[in-house]
Every structure is written in structure tokens, then in C-alpha cells.
BALOBA-1460 file (C-alpha; in Angstrom, 3 decimals):
// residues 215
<rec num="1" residu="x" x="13.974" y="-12.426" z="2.116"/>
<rec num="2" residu="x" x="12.538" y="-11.350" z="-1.407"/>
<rec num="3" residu="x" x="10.376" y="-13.421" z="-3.395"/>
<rec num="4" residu="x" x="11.141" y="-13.660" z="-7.166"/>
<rec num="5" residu="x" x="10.333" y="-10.474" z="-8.873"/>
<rec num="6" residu="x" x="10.180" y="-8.373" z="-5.671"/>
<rec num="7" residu="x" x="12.199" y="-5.629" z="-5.174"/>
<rec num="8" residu="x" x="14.145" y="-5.521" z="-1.916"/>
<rec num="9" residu="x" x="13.913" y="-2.265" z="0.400"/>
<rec num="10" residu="x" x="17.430" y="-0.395" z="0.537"/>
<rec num="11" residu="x" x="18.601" y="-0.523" z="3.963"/>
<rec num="12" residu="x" x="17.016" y="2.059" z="6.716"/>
<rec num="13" residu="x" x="14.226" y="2.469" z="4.173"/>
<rec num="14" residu="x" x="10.959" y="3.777" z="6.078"/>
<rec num="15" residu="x" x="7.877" y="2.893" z="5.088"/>
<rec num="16" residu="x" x="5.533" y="5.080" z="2.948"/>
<rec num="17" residu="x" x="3.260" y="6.882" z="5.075"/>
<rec num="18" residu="x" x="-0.898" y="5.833" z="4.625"/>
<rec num="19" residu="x" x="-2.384" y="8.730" z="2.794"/>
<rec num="20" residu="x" x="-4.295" y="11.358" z="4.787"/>
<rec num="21" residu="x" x="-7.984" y="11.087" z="5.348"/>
<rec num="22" residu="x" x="-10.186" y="13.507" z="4.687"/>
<rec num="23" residu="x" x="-13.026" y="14.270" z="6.559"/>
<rec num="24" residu="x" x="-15.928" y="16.364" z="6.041"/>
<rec num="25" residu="x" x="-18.173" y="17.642" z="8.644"/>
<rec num="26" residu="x" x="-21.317" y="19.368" z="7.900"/>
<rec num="27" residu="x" x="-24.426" y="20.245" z="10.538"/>
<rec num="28" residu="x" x="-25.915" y="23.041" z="11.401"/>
<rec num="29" residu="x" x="-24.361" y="26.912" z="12.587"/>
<rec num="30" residu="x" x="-23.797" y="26.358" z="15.945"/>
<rec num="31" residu="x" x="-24.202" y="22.779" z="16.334"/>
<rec num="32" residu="x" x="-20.343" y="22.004" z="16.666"/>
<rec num="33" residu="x" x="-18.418" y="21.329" z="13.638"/>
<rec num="34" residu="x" x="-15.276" y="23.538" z="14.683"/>
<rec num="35" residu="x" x="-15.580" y="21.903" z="18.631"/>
<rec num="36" residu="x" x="-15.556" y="18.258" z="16.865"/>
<rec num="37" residu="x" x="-13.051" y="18.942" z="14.802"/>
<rec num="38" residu="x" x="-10.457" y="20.444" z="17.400"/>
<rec num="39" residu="x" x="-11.631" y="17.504" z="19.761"/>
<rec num="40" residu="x" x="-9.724" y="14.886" z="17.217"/>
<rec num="41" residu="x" x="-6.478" y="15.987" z="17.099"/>
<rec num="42" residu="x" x="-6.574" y="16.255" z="14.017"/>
<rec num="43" residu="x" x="-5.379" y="19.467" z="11.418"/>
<rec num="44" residu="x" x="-8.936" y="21.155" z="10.445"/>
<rec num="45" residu="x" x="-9.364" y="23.627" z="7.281"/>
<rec num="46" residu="x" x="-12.366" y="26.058" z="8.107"/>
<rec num="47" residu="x" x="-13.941" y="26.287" z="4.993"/>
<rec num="48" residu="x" x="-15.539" y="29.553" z="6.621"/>
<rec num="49" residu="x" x="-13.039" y="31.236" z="6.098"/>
<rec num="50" residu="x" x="-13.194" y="30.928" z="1.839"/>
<rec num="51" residu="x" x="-16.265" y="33.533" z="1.969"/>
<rec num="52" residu="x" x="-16.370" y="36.422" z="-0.581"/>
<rec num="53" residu="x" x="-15.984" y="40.112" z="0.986"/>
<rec num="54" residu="x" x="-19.415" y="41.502" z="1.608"/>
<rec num="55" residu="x" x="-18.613" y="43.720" z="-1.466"/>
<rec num="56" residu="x" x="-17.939" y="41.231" z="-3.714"/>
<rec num="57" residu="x" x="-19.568" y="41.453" z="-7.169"/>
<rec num="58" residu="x" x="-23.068" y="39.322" z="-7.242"/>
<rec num="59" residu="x" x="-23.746" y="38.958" z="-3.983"/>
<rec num="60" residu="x" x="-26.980" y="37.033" z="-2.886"/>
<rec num="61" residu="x" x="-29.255" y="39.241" z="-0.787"/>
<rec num="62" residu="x" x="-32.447" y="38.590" z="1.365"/>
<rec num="63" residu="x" x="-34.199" y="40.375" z="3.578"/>
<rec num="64" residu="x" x="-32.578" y="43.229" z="2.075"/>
<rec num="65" residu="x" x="-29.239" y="42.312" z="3.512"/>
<rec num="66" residu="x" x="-26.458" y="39.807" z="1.719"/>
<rec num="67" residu="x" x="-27.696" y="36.118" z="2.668"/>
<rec num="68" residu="x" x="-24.670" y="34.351" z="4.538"/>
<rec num="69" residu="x" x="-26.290" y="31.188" z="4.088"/>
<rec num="70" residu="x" x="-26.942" y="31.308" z="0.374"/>
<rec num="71" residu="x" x="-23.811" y="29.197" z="-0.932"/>
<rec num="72" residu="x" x="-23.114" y="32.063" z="-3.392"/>
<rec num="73" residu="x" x="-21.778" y="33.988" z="-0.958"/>
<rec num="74" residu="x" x="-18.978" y="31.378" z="-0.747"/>
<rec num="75" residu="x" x="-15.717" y="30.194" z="-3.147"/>
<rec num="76" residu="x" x="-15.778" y="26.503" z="-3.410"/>
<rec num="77" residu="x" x="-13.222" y="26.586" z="-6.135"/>
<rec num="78" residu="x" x="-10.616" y="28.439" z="-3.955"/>
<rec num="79" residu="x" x="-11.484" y="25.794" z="-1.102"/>
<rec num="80" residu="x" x="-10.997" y="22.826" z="-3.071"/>
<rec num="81" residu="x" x="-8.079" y="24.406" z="-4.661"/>
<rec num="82" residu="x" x="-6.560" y="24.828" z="-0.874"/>
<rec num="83" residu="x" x="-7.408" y="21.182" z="-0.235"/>
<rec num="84" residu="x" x="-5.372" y="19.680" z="-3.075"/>
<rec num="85" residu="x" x="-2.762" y="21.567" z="-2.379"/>
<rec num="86" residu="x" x="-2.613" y="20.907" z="1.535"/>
<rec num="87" residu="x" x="-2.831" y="16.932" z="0.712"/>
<rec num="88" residu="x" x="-0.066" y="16.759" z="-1.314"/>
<rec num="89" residu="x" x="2.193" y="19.274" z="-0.257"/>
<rec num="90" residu="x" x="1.838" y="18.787" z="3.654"/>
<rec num="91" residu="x" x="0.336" y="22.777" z="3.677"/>
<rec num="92" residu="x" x="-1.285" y="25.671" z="2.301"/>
<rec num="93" residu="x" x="-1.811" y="29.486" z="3.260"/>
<rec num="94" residu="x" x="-5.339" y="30.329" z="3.203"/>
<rec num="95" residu="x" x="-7.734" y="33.830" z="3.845"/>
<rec num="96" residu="x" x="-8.483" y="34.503" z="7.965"/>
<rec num="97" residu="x" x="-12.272" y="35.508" z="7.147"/>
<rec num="98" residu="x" x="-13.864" y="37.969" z="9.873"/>
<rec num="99" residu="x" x="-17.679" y="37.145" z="10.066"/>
<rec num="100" residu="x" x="-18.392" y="40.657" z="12.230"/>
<rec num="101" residu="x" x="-16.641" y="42.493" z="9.155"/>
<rec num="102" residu="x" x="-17.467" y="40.212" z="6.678"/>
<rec num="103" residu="x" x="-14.131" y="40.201" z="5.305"/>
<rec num="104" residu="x" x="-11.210" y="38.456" z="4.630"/>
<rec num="105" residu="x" x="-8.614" y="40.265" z="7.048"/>
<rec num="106" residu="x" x="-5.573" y="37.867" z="6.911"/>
<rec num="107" residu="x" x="-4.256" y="34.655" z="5.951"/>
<rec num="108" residu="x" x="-2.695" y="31.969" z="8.100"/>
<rec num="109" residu="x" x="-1.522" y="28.619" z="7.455"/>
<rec num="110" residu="x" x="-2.600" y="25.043" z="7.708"/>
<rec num="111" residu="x" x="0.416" y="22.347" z="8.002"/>
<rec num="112" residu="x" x="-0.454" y="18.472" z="7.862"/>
<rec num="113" residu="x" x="2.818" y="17.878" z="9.819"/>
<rec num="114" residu="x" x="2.673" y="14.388" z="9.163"/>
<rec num="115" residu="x" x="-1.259" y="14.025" z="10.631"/>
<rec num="116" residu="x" x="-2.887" y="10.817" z="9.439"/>
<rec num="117" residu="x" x="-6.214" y="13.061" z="8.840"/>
<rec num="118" residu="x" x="-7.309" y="16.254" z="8.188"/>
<rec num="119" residu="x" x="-11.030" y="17.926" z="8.740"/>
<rec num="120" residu="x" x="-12.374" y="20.672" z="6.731"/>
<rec num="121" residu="x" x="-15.775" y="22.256" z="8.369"/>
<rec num="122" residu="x" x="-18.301" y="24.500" z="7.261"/>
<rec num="123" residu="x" x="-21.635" y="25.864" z="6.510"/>
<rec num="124" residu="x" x="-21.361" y="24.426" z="2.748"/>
<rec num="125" residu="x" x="-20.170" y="21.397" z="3.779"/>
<rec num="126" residu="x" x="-23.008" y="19.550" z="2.219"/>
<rec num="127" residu="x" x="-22.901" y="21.455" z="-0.966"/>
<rec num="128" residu="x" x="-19.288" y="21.038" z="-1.137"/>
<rec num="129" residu="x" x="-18.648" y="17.278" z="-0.986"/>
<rec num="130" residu="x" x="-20.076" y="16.899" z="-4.557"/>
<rec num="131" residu="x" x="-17.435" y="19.315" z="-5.278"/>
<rec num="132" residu="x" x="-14.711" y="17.227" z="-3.547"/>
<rec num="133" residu="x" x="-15.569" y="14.398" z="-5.216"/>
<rec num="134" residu="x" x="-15.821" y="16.090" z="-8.624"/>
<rec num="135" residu="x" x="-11.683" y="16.927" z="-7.980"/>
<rec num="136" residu="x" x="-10.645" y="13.565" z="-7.171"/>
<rec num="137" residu="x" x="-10.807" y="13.784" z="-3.734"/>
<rec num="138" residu="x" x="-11.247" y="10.448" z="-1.320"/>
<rec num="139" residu="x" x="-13.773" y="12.113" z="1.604"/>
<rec num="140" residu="x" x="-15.371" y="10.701" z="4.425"/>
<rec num="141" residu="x" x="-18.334" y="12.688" z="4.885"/>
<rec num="142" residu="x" x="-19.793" y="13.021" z="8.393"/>
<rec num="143" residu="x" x="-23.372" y="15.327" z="9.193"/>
<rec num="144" residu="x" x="-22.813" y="16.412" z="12.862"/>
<rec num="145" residu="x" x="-26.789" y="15.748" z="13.936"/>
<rec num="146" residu="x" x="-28.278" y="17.530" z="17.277"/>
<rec num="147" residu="x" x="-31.072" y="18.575" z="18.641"/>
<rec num="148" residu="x" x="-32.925" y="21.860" z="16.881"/>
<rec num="149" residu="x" x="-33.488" y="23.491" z="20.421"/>
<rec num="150" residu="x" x="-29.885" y="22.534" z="21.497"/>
<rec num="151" residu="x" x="-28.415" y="23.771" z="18.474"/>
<rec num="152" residu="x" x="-30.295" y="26.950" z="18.353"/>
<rec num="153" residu="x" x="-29.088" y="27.721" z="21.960"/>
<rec num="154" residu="x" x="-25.321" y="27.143" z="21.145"/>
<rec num="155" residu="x" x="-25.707" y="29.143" z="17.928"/>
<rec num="156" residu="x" x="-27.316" y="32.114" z="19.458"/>
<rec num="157" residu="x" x="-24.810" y="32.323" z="22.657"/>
<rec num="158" residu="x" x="-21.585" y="31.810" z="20.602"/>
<rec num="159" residu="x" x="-22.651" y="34.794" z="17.733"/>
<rec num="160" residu="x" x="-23.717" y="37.221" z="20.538"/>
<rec num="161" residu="x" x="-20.417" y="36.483" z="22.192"/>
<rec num="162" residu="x" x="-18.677" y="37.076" z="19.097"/>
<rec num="163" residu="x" x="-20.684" y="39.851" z="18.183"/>
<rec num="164" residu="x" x="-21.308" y="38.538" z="14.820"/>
<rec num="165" residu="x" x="-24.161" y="39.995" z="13.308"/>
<rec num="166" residu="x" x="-26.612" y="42.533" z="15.177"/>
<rec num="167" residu="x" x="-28.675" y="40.941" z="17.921"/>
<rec num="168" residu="x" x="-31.880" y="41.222" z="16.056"/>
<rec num="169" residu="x" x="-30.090" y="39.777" z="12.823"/>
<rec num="170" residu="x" x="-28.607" y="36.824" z="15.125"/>
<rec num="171" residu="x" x="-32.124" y="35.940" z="16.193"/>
<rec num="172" residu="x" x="-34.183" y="36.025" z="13.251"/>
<rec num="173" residu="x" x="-31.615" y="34.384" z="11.374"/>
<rec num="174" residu="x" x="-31.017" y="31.624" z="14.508"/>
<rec num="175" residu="x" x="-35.202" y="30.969" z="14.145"/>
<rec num="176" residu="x" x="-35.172" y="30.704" z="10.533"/>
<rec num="177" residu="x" x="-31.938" y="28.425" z="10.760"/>
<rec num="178" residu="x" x="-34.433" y="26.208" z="13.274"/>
<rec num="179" residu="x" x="-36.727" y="25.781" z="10.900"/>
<rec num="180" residu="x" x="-34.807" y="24.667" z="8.525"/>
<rec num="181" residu="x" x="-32.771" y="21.839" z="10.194"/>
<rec num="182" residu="x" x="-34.689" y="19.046" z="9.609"/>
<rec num="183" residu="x" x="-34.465" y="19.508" z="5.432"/>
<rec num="184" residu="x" x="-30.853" y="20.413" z="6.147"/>
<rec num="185" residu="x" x="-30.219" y="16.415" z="7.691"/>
<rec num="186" residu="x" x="-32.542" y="15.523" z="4.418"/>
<rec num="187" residu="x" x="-30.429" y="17.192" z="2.162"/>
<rec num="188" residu="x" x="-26.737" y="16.291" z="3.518"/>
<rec num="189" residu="x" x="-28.128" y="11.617" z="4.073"/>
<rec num="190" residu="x" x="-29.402" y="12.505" z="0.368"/>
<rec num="191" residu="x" x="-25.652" y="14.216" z="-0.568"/>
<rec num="192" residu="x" x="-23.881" y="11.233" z="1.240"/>
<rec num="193" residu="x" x="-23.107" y="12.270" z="4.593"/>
<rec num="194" residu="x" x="-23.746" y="9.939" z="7.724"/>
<rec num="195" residu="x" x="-25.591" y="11.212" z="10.473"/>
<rec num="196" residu="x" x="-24.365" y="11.075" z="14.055"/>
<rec num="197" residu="x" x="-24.298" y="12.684" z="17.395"/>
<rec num="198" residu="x" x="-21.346" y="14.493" z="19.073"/>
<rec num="199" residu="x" x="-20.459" y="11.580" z="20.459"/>
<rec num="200" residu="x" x="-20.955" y="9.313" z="17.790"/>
<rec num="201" residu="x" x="-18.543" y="11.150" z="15.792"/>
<rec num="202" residu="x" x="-16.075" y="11.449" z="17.957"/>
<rec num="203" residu="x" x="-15.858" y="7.848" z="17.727"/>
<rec num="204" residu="x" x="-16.257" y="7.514" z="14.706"/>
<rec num="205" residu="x" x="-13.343" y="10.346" z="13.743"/>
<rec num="206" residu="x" x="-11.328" y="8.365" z="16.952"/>
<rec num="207" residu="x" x="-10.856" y="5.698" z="14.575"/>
<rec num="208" residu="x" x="-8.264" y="7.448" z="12.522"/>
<rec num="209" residu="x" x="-4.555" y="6.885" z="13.422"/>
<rec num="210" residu="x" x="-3.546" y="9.445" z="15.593"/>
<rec num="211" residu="x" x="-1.285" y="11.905" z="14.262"/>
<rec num="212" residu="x" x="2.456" y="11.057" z="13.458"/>
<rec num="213" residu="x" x="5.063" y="13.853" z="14.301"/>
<rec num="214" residu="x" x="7.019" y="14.698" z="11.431"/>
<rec num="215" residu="x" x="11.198" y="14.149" z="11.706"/>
């Protein structure tokens, strides 16, 4: 029964659905984010896939060749854009980005489907949450932290199977990306993410709801 000044549900009223949670993964290239987020069930945006076209107007360069891991190279405002709309229209069509071509080659879609979370990985991860946050955006930031060593291995075997970059380009890059872990975890505790292992995030991102089928 009602109290005074409540209003009564019409009958065969369904309750609202929780709001979708958002969560961030950052880490290293190669040290899992895509694996994690297909592990939880759960709807993933690769933010990847919002890089410019290796032709694009200003890109950063290094080495003599554009640097993938400069976050110039990469449209935050079209991600975040893409978020927004995803959370509160249930889905959004975004670029299919080949990394061998560096090039956007595509588009696909990304459909909540009534999911009680949603991922978004990528390189930028770290740089990005600030930008989240700036929109509005509720995010539960998680830094996916392994081993240099390990993570250099799994980087290394996936972009020679993929044929990413030349070999020589993979490994130079792969060393310098070693090197540079340790201010990467720094940088993304100092930006707000938590650290944890594989495993610790999978329980972590376990704790979510699991997804509820649309009717």
C-alpha cells in the first residue's frame, strides 16, 4: 500500500532499470585490456578504433615515422561523443580502425542491449578519463597492472601475428614501451585509476550485474 504523498505504480509497471556502469580499463599494449574486457560479458567500446588516418593533418611524428603512442594521434572528442550517445540511447555506430593500414576502414556498431555495464579500452585510457569526467560521465576506472617482461611478450607475439607494424618497428617500439611501464602505472594511480592484476579485475569487473536481455 502507498504511504501519504507516494505515488502508486500503474499496474504491470516494471521497474526502472539501474543505470549502466562504465568502466575504464587502461594498461599497457599488450597487457590485456581487450581479453579482460571480452572475459566480463560485458558490451566493450575499443577506443582504438577513434584514431586519426595516418594522413591526417598534424600528425605527431618520432623517429621519423607518425608516433602511435603520442595521444595526438587520437580523437577523444569523437570517443566521448560515442560514449554519451551509447549510454543513453542503448547504441552507437562507430569507425572499424585498421592498425596495419592505419586507417579507419569501416564502421560497426556497439548495442547496450540492456547490459548492466559497458567497458571502453584503450591506449589513452589514462589520458581519457579526465576527459570522461569533464562530460559528465560516472566511470570506474581500472589500470590492468602486469608484469613488464610478461607484457612485452604478449605485445610482441599478438602485433607480429597481426602484422601490425614492421618487425623491426614492433620491437623497438615493444622495448621502448618496456621502459616506460613503470611511469605509465605512475601516471594512470596519479589520474585515478586502481591498479590490479588480471585476476584482480576480473573480480573486481565480476561484481557488476550480469547483463539483462532486452524484451
Amino acid at each position: 500500500m502507498s504511504g501519504p504523498g507516494t505515488a502508486a505504480e500503474p499496474p504491470g509497471a516494471q521497474p526502472a532499470s539501474p543505470p549502466c556502469r562504465l568502466v575504464l580499463i587502461a594498461g599497457p599494449s599488450g597487457s590485456g585490456k581487450s581479453r579482460l574486457a571480452h572475459a566480463v560479458g560485458c558490451p566493450s567500446l575499443r577506443l582504438d578504433d577513434f584514431y586519426f588516418d595516418a594522413d591526417h593533418p598534424g600528425m605527431p611524428q618520432t623517429l621519423g615515422i607518425t608516433d602511435w603512442d603520442d595521444v595526438r594521434s587520437w580523437d577523444a572528442r569523437s570517443a566521448v561523443a560515442a560514449l554519451q550517445q551509447l549510454l543513453s540511447t542503448g547504441s552507437v555506430v562507430v569507425p572499424a580502425y585498421s592498425i596495419s593500414e592505419s586507417r579507419r576502414v569501416g564502421s560497426h556498431e556497439v548495442r547496450l542491449d540492456g547490459a548492466s555495464c559497458l567497458t571502453a579500452e584503450g591506449i589513452f585510457a589514462i589520458e581519457f578519463l579526465a576527459t570522461c569526467r569533464e562530460a559528465g560521465l560516472d566511470v570506474d576506472a581500472v589500470y590492468l597492472d602486469r608484469p613488464g617482461p610478461v607484457v612485452f611478450w604478449l605485445r610482441l607475439r599478438r602485433d607480429l601475428a597481426k602484422k601490425r607494424k614492421p618487425p623491426l618497428i614492433l620491437l623497438r617500439r615493444g622495448l621502448a614501451l618496456w621502459r616506460a611501464q613503470p611511469g605509465l602505472r605512475r601516471k594512470a594511480i596519479a589520474a585515478g585509476f586502481t591498479p590490479l592484476s588480471m585476476r584482480g579485475a576480473l573480480a573486481h569487473l565480476a561484481a557488476t550485474p550480469k547483463p539483462v536481455p532486452a524484451t
